[in-house]
gemmi code that builds the backbone of each chain (N, CA, C; Angstrom):
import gemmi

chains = {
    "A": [
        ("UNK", (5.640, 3.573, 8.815), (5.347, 2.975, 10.119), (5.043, 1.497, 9.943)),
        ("UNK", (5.548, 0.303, 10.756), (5.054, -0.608, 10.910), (4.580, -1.449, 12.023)),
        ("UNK", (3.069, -1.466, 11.543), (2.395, -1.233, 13.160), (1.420, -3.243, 13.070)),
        ("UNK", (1.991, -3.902, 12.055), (1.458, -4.893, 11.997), (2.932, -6.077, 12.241)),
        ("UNK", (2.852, -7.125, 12.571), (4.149, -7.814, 12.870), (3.639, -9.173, 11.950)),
        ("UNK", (4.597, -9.348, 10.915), (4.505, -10.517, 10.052), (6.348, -11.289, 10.557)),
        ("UNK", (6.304, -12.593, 9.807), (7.311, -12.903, 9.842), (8.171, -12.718, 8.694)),
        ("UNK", (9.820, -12.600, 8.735), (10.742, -12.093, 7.699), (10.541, -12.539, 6.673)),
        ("UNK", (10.231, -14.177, 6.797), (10.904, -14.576, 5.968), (10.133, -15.997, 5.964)),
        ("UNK", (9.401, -16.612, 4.691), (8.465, -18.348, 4.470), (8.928, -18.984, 3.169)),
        ("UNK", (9.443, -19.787, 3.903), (9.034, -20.739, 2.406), (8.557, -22.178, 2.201)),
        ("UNK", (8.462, -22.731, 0.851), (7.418, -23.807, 0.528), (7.919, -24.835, -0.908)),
        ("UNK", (7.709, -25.556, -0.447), (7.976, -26.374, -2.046), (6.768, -26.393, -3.112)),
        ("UNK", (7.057, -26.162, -4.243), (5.602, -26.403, -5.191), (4.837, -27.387, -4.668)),
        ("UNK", (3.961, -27.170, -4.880), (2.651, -28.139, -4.688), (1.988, -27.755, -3.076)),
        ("UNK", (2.932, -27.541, -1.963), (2.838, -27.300, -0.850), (1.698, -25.676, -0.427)),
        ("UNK", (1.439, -25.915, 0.640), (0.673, -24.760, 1.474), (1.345, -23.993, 2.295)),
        ("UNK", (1.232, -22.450, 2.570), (1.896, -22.062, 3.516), (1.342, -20.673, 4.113)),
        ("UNK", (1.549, -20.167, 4.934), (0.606, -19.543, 5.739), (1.420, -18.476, 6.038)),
        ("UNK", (0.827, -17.376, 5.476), (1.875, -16.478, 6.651), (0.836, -15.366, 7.855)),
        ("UNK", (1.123, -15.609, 8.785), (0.430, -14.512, 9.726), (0.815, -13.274, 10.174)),
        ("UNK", (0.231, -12.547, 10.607), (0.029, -10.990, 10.534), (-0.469, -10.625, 11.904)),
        ("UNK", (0.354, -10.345, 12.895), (-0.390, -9.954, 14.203), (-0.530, -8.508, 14.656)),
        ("UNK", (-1.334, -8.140, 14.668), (-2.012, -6.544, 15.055), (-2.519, -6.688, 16.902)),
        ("UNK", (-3.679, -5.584, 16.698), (-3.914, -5.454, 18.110), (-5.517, -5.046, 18.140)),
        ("UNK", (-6.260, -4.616, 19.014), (-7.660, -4.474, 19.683), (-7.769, -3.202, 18.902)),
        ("UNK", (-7.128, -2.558, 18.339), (-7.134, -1.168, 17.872), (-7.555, -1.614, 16.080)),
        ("UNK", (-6.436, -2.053, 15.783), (-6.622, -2.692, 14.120), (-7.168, -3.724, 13.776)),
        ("UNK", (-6.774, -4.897, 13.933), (-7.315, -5.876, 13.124), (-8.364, -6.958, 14.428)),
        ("UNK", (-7.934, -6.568, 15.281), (-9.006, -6.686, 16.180), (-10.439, -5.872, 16.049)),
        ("UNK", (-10.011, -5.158, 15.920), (-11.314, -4.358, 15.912), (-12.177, -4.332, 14.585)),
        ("UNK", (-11.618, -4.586, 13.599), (-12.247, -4.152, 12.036), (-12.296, -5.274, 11.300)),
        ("UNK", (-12.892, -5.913, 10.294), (-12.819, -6.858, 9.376), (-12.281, -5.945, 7.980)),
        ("UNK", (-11.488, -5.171, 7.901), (-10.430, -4.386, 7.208), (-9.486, -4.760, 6.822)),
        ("UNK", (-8.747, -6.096, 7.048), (-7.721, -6.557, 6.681), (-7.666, -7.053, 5.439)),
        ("UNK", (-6.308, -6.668, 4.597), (-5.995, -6.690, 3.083), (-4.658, -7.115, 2.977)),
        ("UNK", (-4.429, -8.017, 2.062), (-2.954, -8.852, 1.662), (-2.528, -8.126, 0.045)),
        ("UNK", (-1.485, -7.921, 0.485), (-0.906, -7.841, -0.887), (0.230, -8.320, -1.678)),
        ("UNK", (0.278, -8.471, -2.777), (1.321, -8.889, -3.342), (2.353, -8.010, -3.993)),
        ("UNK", (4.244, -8.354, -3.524), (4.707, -7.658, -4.873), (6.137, -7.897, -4.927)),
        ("UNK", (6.274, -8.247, -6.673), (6.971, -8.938, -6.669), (8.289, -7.685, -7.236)),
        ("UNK", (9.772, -8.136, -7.303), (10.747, -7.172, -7.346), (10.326, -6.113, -7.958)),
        ("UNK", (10.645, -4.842, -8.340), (10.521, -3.712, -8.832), (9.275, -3.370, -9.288)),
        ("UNK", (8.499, -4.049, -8.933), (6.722, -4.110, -9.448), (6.067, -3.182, -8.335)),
        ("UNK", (4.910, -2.764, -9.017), (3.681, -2.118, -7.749), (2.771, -3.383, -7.126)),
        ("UNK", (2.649, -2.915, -5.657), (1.901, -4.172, -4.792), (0.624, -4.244, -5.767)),
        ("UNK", (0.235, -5.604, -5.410), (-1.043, -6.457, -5.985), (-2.018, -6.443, -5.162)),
        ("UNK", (-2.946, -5.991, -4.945), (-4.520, -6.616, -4.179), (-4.217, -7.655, -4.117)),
        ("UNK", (-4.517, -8.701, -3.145), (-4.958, -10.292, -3.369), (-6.263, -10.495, -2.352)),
        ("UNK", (-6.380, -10.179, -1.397), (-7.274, -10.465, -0.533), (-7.653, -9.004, 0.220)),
        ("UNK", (-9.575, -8.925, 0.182), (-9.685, -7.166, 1.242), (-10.636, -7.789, 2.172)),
        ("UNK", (-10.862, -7.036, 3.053), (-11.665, -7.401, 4.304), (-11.422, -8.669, 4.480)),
        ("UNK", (-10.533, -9.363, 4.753), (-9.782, -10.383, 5.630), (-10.124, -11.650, 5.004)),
        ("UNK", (-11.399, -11.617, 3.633), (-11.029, -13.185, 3.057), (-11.591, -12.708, 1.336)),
        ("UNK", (-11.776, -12.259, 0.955), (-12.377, -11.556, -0.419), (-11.380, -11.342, -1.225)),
        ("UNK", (-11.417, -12.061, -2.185), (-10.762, -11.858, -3.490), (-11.257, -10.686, -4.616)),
        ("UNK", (-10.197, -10.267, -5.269), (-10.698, -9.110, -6.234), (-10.921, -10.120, -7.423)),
        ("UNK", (-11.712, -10.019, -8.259), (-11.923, -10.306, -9.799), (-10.186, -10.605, -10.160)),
        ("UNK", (-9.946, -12.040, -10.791), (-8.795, -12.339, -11.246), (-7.693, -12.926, -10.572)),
        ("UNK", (-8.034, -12.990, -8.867), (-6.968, -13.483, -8.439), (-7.322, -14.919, -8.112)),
        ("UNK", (-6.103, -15.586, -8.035), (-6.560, -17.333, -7.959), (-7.090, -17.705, -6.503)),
        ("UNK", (-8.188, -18.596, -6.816), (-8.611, -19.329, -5.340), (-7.617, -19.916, -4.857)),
        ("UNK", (-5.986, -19.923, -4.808), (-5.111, -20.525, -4.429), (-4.628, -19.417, -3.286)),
        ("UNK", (-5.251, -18.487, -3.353), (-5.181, -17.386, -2.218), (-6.252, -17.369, -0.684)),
        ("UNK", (-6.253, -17.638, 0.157), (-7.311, -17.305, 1.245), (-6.643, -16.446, 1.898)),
        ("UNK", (-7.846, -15.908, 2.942), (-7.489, -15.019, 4.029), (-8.213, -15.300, 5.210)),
        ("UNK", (-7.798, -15.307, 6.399), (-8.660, -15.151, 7.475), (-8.780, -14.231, 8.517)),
        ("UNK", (-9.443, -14.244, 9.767), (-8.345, -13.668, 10.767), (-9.419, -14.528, 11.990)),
        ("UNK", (-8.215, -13.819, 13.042), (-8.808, -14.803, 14.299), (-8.891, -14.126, 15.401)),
        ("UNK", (-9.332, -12.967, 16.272), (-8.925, -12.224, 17.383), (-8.537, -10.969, 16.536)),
        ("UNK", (-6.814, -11.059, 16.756), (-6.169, -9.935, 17.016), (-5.245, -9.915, 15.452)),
        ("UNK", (-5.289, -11.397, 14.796), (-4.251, -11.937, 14.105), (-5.043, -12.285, 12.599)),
        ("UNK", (-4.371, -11.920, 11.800), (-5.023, -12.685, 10.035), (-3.918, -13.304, 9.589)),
        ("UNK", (-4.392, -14.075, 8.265), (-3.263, -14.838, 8.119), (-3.708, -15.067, 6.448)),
        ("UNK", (-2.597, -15.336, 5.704), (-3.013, -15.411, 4.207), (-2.228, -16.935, 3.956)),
        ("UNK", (-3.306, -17.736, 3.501), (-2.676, -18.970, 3.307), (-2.496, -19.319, 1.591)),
        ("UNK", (-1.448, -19.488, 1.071), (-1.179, -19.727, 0.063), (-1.091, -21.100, -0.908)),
        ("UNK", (-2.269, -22.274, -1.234), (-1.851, -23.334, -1.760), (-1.672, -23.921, -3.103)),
        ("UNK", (-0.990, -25.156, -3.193), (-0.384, -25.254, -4.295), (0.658, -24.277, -4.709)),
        ("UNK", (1.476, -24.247, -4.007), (2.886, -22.998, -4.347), (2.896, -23.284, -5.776)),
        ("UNK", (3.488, -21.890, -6.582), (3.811, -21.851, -7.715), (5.397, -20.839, -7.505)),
        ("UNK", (6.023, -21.376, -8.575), (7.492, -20.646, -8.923), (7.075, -19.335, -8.592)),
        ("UNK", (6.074, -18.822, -9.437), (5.371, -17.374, -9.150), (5.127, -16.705, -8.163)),
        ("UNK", (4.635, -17.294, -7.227), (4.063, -16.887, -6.056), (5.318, -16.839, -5.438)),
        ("UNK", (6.798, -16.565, -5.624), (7.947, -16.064, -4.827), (7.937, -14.672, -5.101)),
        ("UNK", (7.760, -13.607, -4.102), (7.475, -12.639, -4.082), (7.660, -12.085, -2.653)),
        ("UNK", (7.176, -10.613, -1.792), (7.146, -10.019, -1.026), (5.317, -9.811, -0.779)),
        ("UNK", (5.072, -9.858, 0.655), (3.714, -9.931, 1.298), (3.620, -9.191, 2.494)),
        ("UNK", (2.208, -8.541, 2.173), (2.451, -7.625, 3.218), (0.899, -7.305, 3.372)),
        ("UNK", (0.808, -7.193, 4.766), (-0.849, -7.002, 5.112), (-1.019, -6.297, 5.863)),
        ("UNK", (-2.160, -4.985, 5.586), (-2.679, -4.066, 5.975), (-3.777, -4.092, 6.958)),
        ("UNK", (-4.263, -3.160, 7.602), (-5.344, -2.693, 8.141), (-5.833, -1.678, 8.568)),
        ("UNK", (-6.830, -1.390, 8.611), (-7.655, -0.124, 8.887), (-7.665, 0.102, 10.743)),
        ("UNK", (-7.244, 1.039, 11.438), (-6.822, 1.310, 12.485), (-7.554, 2.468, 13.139)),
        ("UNK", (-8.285, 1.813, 14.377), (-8.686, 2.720, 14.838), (-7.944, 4.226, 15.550)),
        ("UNK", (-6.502, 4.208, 15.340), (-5.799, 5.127, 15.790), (-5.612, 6.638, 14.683)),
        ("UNK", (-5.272, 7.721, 14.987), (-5.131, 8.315, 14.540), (-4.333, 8.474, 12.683)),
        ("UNK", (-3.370, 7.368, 12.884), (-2.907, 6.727, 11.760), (-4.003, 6.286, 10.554)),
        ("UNK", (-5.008, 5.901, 11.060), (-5.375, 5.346, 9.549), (-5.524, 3.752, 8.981)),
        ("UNK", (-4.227, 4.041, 8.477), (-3.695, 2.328, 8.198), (-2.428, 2.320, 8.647)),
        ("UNK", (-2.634, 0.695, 8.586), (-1.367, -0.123, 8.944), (-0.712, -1.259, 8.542)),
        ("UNK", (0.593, -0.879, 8.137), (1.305, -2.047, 7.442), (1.538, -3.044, 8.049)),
        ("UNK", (2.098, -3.999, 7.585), (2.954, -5.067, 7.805), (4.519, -5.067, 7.382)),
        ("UNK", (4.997, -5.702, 8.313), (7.202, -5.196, 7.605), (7.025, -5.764, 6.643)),
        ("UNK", (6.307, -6.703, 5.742), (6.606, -7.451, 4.868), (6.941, -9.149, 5.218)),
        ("UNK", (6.611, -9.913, 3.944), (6.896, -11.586, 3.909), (7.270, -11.858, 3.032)),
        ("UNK", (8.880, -12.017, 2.786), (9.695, -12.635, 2.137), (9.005, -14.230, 1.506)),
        ("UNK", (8.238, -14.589, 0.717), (8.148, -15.818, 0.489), (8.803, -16.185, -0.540)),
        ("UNK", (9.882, -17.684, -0.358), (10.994, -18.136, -1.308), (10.325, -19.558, -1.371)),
        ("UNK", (10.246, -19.611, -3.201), (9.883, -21.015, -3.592), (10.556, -22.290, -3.891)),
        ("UNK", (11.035, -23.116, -2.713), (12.195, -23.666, -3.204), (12.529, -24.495, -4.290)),
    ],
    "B": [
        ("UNK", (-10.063, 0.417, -18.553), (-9.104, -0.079, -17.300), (-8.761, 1.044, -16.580)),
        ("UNK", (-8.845, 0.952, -15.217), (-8.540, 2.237, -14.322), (-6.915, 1.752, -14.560)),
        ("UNK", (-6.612, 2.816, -14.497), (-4.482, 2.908, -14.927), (-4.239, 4.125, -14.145)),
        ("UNK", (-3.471, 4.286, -13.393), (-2.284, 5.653, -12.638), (-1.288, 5.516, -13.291)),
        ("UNK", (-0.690, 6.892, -13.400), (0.800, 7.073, -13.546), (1.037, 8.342, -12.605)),
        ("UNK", (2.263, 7.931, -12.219), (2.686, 9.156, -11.373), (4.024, 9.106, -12.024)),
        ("UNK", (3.907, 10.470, -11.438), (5.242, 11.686, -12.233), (5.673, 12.624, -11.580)),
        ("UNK", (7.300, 12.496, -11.578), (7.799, 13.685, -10.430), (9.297, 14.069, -11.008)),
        ("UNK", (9.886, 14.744, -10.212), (11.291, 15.323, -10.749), (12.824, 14.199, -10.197)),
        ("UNK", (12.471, 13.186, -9.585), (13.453, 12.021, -9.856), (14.562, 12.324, -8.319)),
        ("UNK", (14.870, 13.398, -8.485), (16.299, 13.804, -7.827), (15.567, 15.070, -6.860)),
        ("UNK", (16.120, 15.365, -5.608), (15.537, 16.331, -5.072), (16.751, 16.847, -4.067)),
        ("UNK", (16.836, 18.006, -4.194), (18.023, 18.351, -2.947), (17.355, 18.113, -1.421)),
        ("UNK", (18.382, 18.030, -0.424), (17.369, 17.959, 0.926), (16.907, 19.608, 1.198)),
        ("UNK", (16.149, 19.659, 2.240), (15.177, 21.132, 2.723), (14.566, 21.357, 1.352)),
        ("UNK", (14.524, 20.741, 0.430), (13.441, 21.279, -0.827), (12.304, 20.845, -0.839)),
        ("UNK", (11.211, 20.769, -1.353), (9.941, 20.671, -1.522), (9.897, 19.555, -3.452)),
        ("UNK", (9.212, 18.348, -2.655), (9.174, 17.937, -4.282), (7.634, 17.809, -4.082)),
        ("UNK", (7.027, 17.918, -5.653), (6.124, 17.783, -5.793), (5.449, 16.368, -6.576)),
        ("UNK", (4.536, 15.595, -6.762), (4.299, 14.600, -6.770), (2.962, 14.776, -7.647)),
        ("UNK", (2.813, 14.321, -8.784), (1.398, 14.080, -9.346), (1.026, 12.382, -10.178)),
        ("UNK", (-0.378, 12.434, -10.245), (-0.680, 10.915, -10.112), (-1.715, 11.355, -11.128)),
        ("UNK", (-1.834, 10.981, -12.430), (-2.844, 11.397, -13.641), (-3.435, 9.905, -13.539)),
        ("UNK", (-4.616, 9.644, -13.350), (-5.661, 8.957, -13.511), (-6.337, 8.273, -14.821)),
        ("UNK", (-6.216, 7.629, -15.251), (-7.373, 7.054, -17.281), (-8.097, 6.158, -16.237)),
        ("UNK", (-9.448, 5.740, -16.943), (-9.958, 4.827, -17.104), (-11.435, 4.815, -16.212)),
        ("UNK", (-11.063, 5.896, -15.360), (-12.092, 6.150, -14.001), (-12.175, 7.684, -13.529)),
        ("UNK", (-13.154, 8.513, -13.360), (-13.537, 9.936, -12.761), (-13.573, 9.824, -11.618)),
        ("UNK", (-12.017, 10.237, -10.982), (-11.690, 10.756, -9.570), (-12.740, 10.917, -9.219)),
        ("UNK", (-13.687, 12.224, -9.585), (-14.972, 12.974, -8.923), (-15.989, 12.072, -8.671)),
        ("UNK", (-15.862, 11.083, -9.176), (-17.176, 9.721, -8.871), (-17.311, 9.288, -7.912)),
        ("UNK", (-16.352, 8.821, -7.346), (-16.182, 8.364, -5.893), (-14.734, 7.557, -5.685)),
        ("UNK", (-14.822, 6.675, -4.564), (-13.230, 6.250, -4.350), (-12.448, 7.552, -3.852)),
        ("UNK", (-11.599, 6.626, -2.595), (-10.019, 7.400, -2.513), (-9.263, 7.431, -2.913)),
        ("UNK", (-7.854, 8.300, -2.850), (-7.221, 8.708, -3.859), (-5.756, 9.382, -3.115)),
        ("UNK", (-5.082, 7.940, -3.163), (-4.121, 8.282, -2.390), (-2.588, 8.308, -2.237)),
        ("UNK", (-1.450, 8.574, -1.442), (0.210, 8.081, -1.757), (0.280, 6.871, -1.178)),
        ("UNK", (1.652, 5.995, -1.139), (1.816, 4.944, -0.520), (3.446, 5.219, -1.149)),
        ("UNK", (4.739, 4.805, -0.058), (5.716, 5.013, -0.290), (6.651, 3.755, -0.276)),
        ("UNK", (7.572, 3.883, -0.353), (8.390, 2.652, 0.020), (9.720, 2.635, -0.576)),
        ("UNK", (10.249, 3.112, 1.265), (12.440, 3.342, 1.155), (12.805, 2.189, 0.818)),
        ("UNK", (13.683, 2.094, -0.111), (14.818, 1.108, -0.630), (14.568, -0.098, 0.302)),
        ("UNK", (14.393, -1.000, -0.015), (14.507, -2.664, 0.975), (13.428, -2.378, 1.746)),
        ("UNK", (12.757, -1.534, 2.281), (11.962, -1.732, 3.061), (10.747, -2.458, 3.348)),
        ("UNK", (9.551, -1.797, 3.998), (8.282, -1.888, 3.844), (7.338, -0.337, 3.452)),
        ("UNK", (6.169, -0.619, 3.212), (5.216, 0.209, 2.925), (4.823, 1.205, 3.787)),
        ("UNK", (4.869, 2.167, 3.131), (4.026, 3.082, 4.555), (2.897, 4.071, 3.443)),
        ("UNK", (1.903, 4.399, 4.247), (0.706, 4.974, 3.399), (0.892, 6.728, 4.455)),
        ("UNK", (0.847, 7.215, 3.568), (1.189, 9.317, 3.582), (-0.165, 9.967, 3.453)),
        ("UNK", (-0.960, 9.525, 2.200), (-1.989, 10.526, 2.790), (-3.557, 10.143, 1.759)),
        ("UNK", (-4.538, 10.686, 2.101), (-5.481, 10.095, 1.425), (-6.466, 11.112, 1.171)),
        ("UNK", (-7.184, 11.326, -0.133), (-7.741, 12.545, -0.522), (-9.537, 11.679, -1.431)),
        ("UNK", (-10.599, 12.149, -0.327), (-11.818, 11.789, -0.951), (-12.414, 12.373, -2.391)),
        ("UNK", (-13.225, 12.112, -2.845), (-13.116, 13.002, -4.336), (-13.945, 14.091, -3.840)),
        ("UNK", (-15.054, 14.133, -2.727), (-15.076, 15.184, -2.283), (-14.099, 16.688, -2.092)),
        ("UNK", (-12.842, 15.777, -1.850), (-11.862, 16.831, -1.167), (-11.463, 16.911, 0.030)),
        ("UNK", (-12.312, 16.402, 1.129), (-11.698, 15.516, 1.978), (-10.553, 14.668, 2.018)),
        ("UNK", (-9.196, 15.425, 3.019), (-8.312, 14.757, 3.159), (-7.663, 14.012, 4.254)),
        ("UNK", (-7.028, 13.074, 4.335), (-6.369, 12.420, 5.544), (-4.897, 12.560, 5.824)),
        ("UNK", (-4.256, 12.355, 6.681), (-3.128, 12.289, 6.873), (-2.209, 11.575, 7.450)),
        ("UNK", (-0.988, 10.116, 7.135), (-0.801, 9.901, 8.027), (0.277, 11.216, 9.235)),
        ("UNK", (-0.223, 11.031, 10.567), (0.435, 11.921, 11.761), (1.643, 12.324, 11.411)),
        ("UNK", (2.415, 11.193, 11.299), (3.648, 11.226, 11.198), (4.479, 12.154, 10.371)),
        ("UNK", (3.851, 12.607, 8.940), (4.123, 13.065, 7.761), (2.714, 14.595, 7.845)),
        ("UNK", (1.893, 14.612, 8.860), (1.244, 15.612, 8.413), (1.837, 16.885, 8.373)),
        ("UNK", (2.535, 17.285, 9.168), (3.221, 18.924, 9.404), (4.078, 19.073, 7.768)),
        ("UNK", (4.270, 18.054, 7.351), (5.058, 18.402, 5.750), (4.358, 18.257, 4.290)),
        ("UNK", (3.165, 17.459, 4.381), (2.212, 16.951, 3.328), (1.415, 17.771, 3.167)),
        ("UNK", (1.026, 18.105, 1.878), (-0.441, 18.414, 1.763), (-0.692, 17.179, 0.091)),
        ("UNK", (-2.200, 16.992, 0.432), (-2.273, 15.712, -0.923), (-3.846, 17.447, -1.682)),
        ("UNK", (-3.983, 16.775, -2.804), (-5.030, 18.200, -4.093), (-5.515, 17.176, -4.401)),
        ("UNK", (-5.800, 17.555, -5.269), (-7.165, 16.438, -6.374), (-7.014, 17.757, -7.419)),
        ("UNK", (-7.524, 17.662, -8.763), (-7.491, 18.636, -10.107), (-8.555, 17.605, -11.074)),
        ("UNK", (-9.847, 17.923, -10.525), (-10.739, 16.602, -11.090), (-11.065, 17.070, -12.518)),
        ("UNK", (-10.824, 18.263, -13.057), (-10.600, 18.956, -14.268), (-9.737, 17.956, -14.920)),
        ("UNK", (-8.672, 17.853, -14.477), (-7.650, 17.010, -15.194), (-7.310, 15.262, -14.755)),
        ("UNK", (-8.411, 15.434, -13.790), (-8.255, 13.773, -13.419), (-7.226, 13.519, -12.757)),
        ("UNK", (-6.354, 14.921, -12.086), (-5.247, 13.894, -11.243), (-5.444, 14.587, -9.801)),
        ("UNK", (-4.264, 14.144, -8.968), (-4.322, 14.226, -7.893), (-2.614, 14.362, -7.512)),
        ("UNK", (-2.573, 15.242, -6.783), (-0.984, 15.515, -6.214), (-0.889, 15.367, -5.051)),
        ("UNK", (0.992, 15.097, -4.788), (1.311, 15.372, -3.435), (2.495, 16.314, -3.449)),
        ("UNK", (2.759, 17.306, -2.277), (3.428, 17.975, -2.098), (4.069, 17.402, -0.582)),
        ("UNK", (5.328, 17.504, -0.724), (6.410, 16.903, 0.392), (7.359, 18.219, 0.705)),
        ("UNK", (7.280, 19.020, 1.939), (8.416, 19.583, 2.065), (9.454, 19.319, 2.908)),
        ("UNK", (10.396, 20.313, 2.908), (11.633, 19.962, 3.934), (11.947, 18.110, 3.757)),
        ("UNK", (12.057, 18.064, 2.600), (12.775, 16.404, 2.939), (14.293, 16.544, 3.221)),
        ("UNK", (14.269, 15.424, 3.410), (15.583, 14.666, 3.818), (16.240, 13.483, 3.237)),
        ("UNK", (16.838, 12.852, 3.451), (17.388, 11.645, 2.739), (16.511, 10.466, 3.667)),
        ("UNK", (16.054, 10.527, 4.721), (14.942, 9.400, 4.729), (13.114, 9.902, 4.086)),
        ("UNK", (13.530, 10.243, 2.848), (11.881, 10.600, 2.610), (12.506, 10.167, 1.065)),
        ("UNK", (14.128, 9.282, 0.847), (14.015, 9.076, -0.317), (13.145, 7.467, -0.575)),
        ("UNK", (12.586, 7.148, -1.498), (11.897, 6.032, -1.925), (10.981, 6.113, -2.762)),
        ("UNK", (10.110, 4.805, -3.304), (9.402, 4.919, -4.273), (8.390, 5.046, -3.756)),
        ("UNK", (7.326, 6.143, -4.745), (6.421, 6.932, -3.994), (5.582, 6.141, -5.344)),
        ("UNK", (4.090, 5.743, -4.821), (2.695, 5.009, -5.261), (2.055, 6.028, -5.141)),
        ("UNK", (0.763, 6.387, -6.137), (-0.605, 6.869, -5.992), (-1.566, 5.319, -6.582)),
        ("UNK", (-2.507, 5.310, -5.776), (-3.446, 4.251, -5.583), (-4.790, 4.680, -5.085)),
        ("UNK", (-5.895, 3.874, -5.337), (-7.160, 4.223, -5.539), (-7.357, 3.380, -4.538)),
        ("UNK", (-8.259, 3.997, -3.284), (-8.521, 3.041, -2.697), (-10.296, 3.120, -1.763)),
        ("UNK", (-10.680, 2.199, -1.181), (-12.032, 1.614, -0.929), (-11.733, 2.145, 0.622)),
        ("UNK", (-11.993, 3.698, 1.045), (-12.164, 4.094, 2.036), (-10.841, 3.945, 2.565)),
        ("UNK", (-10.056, 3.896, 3.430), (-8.835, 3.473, 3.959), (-8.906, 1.686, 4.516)),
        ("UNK", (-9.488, 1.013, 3.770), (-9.505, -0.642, 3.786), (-8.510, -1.108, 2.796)),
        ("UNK", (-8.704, -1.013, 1.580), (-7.992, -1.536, 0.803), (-7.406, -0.347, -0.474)),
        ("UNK", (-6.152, -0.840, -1.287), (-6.175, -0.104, -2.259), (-6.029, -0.927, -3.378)),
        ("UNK", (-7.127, -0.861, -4.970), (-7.163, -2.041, -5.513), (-6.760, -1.759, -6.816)),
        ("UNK", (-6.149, -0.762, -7.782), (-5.774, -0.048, -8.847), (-4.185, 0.462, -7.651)),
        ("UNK", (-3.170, 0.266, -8.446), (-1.975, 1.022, -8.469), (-1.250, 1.842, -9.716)),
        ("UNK", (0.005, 2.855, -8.996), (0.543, 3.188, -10.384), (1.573, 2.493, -10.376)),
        ("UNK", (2.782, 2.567, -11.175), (3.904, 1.428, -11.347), (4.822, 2.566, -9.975)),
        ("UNK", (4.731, 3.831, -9.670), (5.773, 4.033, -8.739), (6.400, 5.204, -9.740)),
        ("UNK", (6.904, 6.231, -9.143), (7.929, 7.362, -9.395), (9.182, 7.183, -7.938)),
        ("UNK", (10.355, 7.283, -8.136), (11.106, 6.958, -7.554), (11.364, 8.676, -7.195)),
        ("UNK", (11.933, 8.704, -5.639), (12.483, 10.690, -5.132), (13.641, 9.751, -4.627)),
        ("UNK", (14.516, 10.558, -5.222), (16.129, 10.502, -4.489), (16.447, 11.302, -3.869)),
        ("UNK", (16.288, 11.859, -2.185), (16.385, 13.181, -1.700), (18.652, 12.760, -1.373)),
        ("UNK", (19.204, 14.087, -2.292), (20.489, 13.905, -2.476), (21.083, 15.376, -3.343)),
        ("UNK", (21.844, 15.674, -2.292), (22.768, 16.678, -2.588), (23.629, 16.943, -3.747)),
    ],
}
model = gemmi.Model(1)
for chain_id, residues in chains.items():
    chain = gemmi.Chain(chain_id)
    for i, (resn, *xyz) in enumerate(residues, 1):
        res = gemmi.Residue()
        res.name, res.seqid = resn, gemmi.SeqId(i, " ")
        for name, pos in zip(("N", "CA", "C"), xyz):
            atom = gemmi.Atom()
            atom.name, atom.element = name, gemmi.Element(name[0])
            atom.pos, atom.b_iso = gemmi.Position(*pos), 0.0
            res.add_atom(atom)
        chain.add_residue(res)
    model.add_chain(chain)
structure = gemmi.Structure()
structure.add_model(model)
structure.setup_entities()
């Protein structure tokens, strides 16, 4: 199911910042400070990067934030690295019968 | 280091039943934490199937409940899933992951791939 709306597709030049947002509703990310970003890159298992909408796990770079605003979070990424070209995708905890909720995913390409 | 591996039979005919297990190192299921699937069809995105407390307490997503059931085997530290009646959209790579209530999941396994195919 994808019950969170990100955009397809971001990209950034090294050194640059870039943001990708995540819009939910009054049910999910409206309602909860539950929101979680993840990382993952081709044939790999997703990465933690950010939980409850700005918290880093042990090990990941302060080049990661998270926020949210209302209804909407957003994971801002600075200082692009070659690395950080990957797939992104952000979750939340949902007051609906569901549980959680994805995001389609964020194509980010490092140009 | 908390580490998953999951392990399954690869290939599955459709209307069959595959089964799914997720062996645990590094951390005692029975301690606390959830303990759960997370899938993901070819190109797609993520979708999360089901979630099992170490209590034994389980969740479900709706969508997938009438075919899922998720175990725990805290004897052996793992935790299964059972999928029946698939189809060729239930083929993809199937995750067991540890996670912080249904907020986050912060330990993964690398993925067992189901090819539901005749």
């Amino acid at each position: 199911q994808t019950g969170l709306t990100q955009p397809a597709s971001v990209s950034g030049s090294p050194g640059q910042s870039i943001t990708i947002s995540c819009t939910g509703t009054s049910s999910d990310i409206g309602a909860y400070n539950y929101v979680s970003w993840y990382q993952q890159h081709p044939g790999k298992a997703p990465k933690l990067l950010i939980y409850d909408v700005s918290n880093r796990p042990s090990g990941v770079s302060n080049r990661f934030s998270g926020s949210k605003s209302g209804n909407a979070a957003s994971l801002t990424i600075s200082g692009l690295q070659a690395e950080d070209e990957a797939d992104y995708y952000c979750t939340s905890y949902t007051y609906s019968s569901t549980l959680v909720v994805f995001g389609g995913g964020t194509k980010l390409t490092v140009l | 280091q908390v580490q998953l591996q999951e392990s399954g039979p690869g290939l599955v005919k459709p209307s069959e039943t595959v089964s799914l297990t997720c062996a645990v190192s590094g951390y005692s299921i029975s301690s606390d934490y959830y303990w759960g699937w997370i899938r993901q069809p070819p190109g797609e995105g993520l979708e999360w199937i089901a979630s099992i407390y170490h209590s034994g307490t389980s969740y479900y997503n709706p969508s997938l409940k009438s075919r899922v059931t998720i175990s725990v085997d805290t004897s052996k530290n793992q935790f299964f899933l059972k999928l029946t009646s698939v189809t060729a959209a239930d083929t993809a790579m199937y995750y067991c992951a540890r996670g912080t209530a249904h907020r986050y999941s912060d330990y993964w396994g690398q993925g067992t791939q189901v090819i539901v195919s005749s």
